[in-house]
DRENLOLO-310633 format. One record per residue (C-alpha): x, y, z; residue in three letters. Coordinates in pm, whole numbers. Layout:
N
R,c1,c2,c3,residuo
R,X,Y,Z,ALA;
...
***
This chain:
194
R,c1,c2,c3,residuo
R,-4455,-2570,3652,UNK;
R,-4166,-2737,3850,UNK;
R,-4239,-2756,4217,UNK;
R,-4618,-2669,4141,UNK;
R,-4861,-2903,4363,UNK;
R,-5131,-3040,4199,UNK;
R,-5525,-2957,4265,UNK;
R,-5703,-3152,4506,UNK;
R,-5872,-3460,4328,UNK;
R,-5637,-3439,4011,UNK;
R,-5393,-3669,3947,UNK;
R,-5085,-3610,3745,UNK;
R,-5139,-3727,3349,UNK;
R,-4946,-4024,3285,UNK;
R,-4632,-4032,3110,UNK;
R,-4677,-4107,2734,UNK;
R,-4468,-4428,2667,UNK;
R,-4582,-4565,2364,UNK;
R,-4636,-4472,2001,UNK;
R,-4848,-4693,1764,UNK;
R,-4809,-4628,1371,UNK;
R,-4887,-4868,1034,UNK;
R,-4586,-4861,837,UNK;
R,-4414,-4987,539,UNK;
R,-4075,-5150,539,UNK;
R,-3818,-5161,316,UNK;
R,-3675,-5479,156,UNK;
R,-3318,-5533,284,UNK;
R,-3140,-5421,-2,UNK;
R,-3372,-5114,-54,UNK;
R,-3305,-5047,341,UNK;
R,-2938,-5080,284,UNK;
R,-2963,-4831,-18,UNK;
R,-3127,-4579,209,UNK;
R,-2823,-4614,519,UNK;
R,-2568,-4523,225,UNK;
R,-2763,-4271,61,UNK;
R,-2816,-4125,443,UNK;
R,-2449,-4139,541,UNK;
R,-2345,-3951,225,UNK;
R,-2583,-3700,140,UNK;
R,-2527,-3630,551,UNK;
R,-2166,-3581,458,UNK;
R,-2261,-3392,102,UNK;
R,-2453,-3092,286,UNK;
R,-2292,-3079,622,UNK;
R,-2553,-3237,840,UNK;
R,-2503,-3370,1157,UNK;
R,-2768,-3570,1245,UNK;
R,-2683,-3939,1282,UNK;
R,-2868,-4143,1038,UNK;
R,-3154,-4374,1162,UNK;
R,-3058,-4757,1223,UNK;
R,-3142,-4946,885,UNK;
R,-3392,-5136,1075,UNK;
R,-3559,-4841,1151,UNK;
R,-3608,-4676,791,UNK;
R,-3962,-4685,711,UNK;
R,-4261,-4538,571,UNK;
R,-4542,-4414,787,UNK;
R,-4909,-4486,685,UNK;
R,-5087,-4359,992,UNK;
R,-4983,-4247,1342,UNK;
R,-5247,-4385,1548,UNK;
R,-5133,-4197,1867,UNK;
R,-4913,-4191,2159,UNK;
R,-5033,-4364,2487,UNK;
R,-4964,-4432,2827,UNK;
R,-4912,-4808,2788,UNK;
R,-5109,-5001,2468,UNK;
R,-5493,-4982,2556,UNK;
R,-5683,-5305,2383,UNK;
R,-5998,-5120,2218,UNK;
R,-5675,-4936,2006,UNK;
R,-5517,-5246,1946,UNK;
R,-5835,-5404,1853,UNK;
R,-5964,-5118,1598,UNK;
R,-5657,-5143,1467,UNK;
R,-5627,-5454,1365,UNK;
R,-5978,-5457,1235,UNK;
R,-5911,-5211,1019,UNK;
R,-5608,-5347,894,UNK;
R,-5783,-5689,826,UNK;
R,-6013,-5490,625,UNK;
R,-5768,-5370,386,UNK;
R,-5765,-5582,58,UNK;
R,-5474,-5475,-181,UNK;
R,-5220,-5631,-425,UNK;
R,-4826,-5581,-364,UNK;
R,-4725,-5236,-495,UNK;
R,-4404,-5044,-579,UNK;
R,-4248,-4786,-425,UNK;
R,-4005,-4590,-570,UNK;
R,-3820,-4283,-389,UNK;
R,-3615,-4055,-613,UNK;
R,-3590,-3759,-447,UNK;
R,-3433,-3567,-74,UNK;
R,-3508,-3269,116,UNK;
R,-3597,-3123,420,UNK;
R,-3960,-3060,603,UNK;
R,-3879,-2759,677,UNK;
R,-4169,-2665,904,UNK;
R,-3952,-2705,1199,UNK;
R,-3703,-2428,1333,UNK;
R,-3491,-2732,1464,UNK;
R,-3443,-3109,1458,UNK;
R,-3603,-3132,1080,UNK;
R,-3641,-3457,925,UNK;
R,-3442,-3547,625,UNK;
R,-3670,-3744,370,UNK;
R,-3653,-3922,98,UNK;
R,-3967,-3793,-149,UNK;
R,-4109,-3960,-476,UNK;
R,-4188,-3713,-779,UNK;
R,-4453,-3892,-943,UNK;
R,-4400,-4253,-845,UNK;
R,-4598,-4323,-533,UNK;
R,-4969,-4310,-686,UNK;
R,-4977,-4656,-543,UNK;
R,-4872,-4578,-211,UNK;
R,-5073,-4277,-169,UNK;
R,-5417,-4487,-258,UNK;
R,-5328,-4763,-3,UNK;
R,-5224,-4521,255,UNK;
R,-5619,-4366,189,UNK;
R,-5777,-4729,155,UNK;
R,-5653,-4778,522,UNK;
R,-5746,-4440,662,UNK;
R,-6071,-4572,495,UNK;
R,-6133,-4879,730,UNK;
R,-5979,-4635,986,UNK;
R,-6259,-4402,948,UNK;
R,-6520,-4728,1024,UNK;
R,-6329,-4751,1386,UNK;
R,-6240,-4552,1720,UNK;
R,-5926,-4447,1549,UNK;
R,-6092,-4247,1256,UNK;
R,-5966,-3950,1398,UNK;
R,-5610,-4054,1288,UNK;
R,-5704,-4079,940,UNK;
R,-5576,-3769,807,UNK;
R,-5579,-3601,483,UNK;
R,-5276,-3421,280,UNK;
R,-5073,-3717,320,UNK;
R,-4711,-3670,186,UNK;
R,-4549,-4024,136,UNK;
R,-4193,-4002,259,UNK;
R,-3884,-4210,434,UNK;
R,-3720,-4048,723,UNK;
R,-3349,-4094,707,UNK;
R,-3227,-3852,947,UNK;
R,-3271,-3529,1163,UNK;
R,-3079,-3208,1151,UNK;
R,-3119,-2851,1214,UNK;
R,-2992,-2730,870,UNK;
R,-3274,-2718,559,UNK;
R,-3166,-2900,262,UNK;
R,-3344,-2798,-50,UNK;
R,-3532,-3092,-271,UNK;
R,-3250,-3242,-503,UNK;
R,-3285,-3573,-728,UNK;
R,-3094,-3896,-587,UNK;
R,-3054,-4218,-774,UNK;
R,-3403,-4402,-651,UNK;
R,-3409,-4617,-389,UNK;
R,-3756,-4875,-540,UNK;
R,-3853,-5157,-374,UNK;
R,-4181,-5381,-361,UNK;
R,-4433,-5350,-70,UNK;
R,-4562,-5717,-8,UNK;
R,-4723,-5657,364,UNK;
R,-4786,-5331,617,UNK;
R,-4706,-5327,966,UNK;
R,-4871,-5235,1346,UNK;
R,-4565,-5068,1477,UNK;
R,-4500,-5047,1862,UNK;
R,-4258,-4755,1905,UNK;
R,-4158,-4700,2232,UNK;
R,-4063,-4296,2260,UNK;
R,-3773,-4199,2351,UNK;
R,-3609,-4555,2343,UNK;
R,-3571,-4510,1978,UNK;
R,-3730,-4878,1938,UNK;
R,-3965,-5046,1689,UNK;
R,-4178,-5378,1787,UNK;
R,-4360,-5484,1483,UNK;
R,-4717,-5602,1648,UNK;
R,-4878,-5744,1385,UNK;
R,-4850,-5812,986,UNK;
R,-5066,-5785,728,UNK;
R,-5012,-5975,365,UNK;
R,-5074,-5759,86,UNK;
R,-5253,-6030,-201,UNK;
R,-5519,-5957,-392,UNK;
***
């Protein structure tokens, strides 16, 4: 509570600064794709949330927390889990919009895959896999709903077909995202070769 002191011999929590996720980037011309798409289904249904920089379009593997500052034994279990992960290139193919709707406000605007992302969706469990073996298992979830973020908005848009946005996934990502500063440092890369 404002203006509430604090307990003898507890400190305040720290501010958390810093966000660390895998993720999958687009190719530049699937990226591109997504910044149009964004801009004119935005227009299309009314929205007004602004669409995310193209740089910033991505798909999420696993959150892996949010931190007060990067702490090594995270950044080390997660790259030894990563390094871990053997898999060929893969497509991705995205052919579909709507909202999550399990927000009253600020719901993201996604683009979905109907039955095209059987690729993505074993990768994504391979990894939470080797995440499993490390400190970070907790952050190996299940129900995971591949998906591409292209913008927030208060208004729930119903699932409708687009033209698909398809691209090939050739590496994965240790994303530094620092919250609130609407920022993405890639940390590390991982090939995908079989």
């Amino acid at each position: 509570m404002p203006g509430q002191s604090l307990l003898p011999g507890f400190d305040a929590a720290p501010a958390l600064t810093d966000r660390l996720f895998f993720a999958i980037f687009p190719e530049a011309q699937a990226a591109a794709q997504m910044a149009s798409l964004a801009l004119r289904l935005r227009e299309a249904h009314g929205l007004h949330g602004k669409p995310l920089k193209t740089e910033r379009f991505h798909v999420t593997l696993h959150h892996l927390g949010d931190y007060a500052g990067l702490p090594p034994d995270v950044l080390t279990a997660a790259c030894s889990a990563a390094e871990s992960v053997v898999a060929a290139p893969f497509e991705l193919c995205f052919d579909r919009v709507a909202s999550f709707s399990s927000m009253p406000r600020n719901r993201p605007f996604v683009l979905r895959g109907q039955d095209c992302l059987a690729d993505l969706a074993a990768f994504q469990s391979a990894l939470g896999e080797a995440l499993k073996k490390t400190i970070l298992g907790r952050w190996a979830k299940p129900g995971y709903t591949p998906h591409a973020t292209l913008l927030y908005d208060d208004r729930n848009v119903g699932e409708q077909a687009v033209e698909p946005v398809c691209w090939t996934a050739r590496e994965f990502v240790l994303v530094h995202s620092l919250i609130g500063k609407t920022l993405h440092i890639p940390l590390a890369r991982w090939p995908l070769q079989a």
